[in-house]
N, C-alpha and C positions, 0 to 999 in steps of 0.2 A: 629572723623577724616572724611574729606570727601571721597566722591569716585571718583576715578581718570575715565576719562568716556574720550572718542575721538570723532568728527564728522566725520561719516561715510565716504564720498566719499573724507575727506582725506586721506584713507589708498586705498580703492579702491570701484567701483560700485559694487562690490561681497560680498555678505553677507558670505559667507564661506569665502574670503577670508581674511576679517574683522576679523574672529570669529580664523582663524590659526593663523593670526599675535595675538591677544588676550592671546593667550598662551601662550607665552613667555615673557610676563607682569604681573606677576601676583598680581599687582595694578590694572590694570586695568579691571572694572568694569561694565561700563558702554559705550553707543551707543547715541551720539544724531544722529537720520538721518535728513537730509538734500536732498543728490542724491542717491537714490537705483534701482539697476539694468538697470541704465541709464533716470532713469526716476526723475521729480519731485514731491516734497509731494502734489501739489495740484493735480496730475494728478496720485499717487498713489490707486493701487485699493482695496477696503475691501479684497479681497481676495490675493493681495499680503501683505497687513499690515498683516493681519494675521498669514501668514507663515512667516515673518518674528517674529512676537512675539516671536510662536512655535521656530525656530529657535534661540534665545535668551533665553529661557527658558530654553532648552536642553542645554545651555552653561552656565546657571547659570548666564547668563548678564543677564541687564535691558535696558531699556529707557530713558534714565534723562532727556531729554528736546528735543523739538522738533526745529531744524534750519530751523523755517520758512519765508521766503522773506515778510511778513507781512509786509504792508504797505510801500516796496520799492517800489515806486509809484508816479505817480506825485500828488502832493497836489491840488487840488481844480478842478482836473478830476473825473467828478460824475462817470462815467463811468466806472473808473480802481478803484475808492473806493468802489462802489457797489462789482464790482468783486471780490477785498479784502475782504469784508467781507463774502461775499460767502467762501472765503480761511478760512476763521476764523471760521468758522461754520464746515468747510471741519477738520480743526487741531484739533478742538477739538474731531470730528467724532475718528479721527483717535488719539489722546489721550488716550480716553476712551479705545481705545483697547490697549493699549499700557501699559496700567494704569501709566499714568504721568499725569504730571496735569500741566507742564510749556511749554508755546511757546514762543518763539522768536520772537522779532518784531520790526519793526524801527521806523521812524519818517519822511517818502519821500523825496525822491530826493533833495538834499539840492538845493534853487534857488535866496540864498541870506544870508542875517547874518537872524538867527534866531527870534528874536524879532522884526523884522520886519512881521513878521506872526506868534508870540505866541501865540494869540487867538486862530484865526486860526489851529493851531496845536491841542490846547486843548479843542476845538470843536469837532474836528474830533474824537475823541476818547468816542464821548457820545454814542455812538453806540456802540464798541465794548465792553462798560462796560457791557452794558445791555447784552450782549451774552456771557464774561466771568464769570458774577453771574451766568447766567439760568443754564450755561454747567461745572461750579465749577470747571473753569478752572482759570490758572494766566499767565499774558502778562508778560513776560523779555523784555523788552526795553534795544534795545542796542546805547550805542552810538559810529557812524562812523563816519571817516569826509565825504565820500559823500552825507550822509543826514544833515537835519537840525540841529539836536543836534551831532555835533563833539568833543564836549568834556566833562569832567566828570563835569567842572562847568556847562555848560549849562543844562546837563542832570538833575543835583541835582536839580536846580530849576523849571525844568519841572513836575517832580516827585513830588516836592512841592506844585506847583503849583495846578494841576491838581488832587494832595490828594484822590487817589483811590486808598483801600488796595489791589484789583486785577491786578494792573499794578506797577509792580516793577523796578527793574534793574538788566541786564546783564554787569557785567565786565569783561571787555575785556584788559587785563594786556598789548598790545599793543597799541591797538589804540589810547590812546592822542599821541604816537608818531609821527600817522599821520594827526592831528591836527596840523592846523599852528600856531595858540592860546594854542595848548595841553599845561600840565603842566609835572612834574615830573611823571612818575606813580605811585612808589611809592617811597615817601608814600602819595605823596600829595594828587593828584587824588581820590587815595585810601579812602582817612580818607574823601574825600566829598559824594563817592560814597556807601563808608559801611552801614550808616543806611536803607540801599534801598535795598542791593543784596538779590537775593535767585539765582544764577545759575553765575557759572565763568566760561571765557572761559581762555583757557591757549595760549600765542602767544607774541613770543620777535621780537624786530623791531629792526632798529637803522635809524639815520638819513642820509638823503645821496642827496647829492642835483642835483647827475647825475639821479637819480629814475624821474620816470615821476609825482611822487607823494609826494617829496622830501623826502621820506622812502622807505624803503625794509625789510622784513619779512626776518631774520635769525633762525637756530636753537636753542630751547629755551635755555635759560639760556648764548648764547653765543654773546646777543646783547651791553650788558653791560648800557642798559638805564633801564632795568627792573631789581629792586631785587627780585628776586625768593627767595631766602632763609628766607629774610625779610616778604614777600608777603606770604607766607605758613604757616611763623610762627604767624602773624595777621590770618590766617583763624584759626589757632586749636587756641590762645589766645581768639577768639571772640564765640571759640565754633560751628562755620560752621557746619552742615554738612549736607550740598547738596555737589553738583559734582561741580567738575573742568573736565570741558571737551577740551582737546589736540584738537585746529586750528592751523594746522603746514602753512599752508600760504605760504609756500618756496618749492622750489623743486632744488635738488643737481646740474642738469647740464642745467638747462635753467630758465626761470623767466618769471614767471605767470605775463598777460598781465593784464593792468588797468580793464579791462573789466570781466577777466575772476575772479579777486579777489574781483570786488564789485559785480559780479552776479555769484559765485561762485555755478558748479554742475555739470554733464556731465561726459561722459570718458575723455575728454581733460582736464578737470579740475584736474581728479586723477592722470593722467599719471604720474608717477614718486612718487607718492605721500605715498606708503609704505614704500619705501626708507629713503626718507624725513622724514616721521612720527615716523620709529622704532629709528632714530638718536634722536629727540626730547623726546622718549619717556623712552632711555636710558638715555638721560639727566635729565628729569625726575627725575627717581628713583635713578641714583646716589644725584640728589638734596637733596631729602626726605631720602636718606641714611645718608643723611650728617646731619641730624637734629635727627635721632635718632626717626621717627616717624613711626608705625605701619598702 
């Protein structure tokens, strides 16, 4: 079975206060960080990674994957890619301490249909392999619609493409809904993107054409485009087990702006965001109650 895990500064920039809400989940297992104590991963310091370990240790969590802004960037800027990879070099610094071995990563700033710069894309990436072998680390490529790869078909053939067993795939049980091409998630999506996953993110959408984005992030299981009960029982049928990590994306009395969801971190980012999360995350375990899984 996998382990149920959350992204940090969805619940809050407080590592204690992460670690309270934790208790009363007792699925809940695992931390990807993304924003901690106000701050981001590339700007995190050895010596707060640390005490945060310690802190997790002492609660019996872990680490499953690192939520890092990899390569949301502009494409063919030598300048913010260098920097990038500097971040990549920085994730896996901070990895090692972690002891995880998966980062999160995108595909930049989408600035057109994708195969109009496929090369292009999988050029970019001949670098980061060389530094995920040396550092025995693994890239989760995720796919957004604000990057290039917006949906699980384009992703599948990147992933193809590009044929490097250190760069895999993150699924994101939401976002083909923000795709304007998106498919079904599942199971459609699903059954293109399964030979690739080692890391899922958990997040229900629905469609909405007053959104600025013609979607909106609701609490899980209550969006009705995603099957949850389907989707969980494809992980334990396929044997999974890495983490599902809870991206609650919504917050109860007001609506996280375009910006703050494709560059999501900060205290503005959390405000509301324990509320939000302990809703989805009681959704959640009534789901997995509902299936009869341990």
């Amino acid at each position: 079975m996998f382990t149920l895990g959350v992204i940090s500064d969805e619940i809050s920039q407080d590592p204690e206060r992460i670690l309270a809400v934790a208790k009363d989940y007792p699925r809940l297992r695992g931390v990807e960080p993304r924003s901690v104590w106000d701050k981001g991963l590339p700007v995190l310091t050895d010596e707060e990674a640390r005490h945060l370990r310690e802190m997790l240790d002492d609660a019996d969590m872990r680490v499953v994957c690192l939520a890092a802004p990899f390569f949301k960037c502009d494409l063919g800027n030598k300048e913010q890619y260098a920097q990038h990879l500097e971040y990549l070099r920085r994730f896996a610094d901070l990895a090692h301490m972690w002891d995880c071995q998966i980062i999160r990563g995108f595909t930049f700033w989408k600035t057109g249909p994708a195969q109009q710069v496929w090369q292009q894309l999988l050029d970019a990436f001949e670098e980061p392999v060389e530094i995920l072998e040396r550092e025995d680390v693994y890239l989760g490529i995720e796919n957004e619609a604000s990057t290039h790869l917006a949906t699980a078909r384009e992703a599948a053939a990147f992933y193809q493409d590009l044929n490097h067993p250190r760069v895999r795939a993150i699924w994101d049980t939401a976002n083909e809904v923000f795709a304007p091409e998106g498919e079904l998630p599942f199971p459609d999506a699903w059954e293109r993107m399964k030979p690739w996953v080692i890391h899922v993110h958990l997040k229900d959408a629905v469609k909405d054409p007053a959104a600025p984005d013609g979607a909106r992030c609701v609490p899980i299981g209550e969006g009705g485009y995603v099957d949850f009960p389907g989707q969980f029982k494809a992980l334990a049928e396929m044997g999974y087990e890495g983490a599902c990590s809870l991206e609650t994306h919504w917050r109860p009395t007001t609506d996280l702006d375009t910006d703050l969801l494709n560059r999501p971190g900060g205290a503005a980012f959390s405000e509301g965001g324990e509320e939000a999360s302990r809703i989805c995350l009681a959704n959640i375990e009534r789901i997995l109650g509902g299936l009869g899984t341990e």
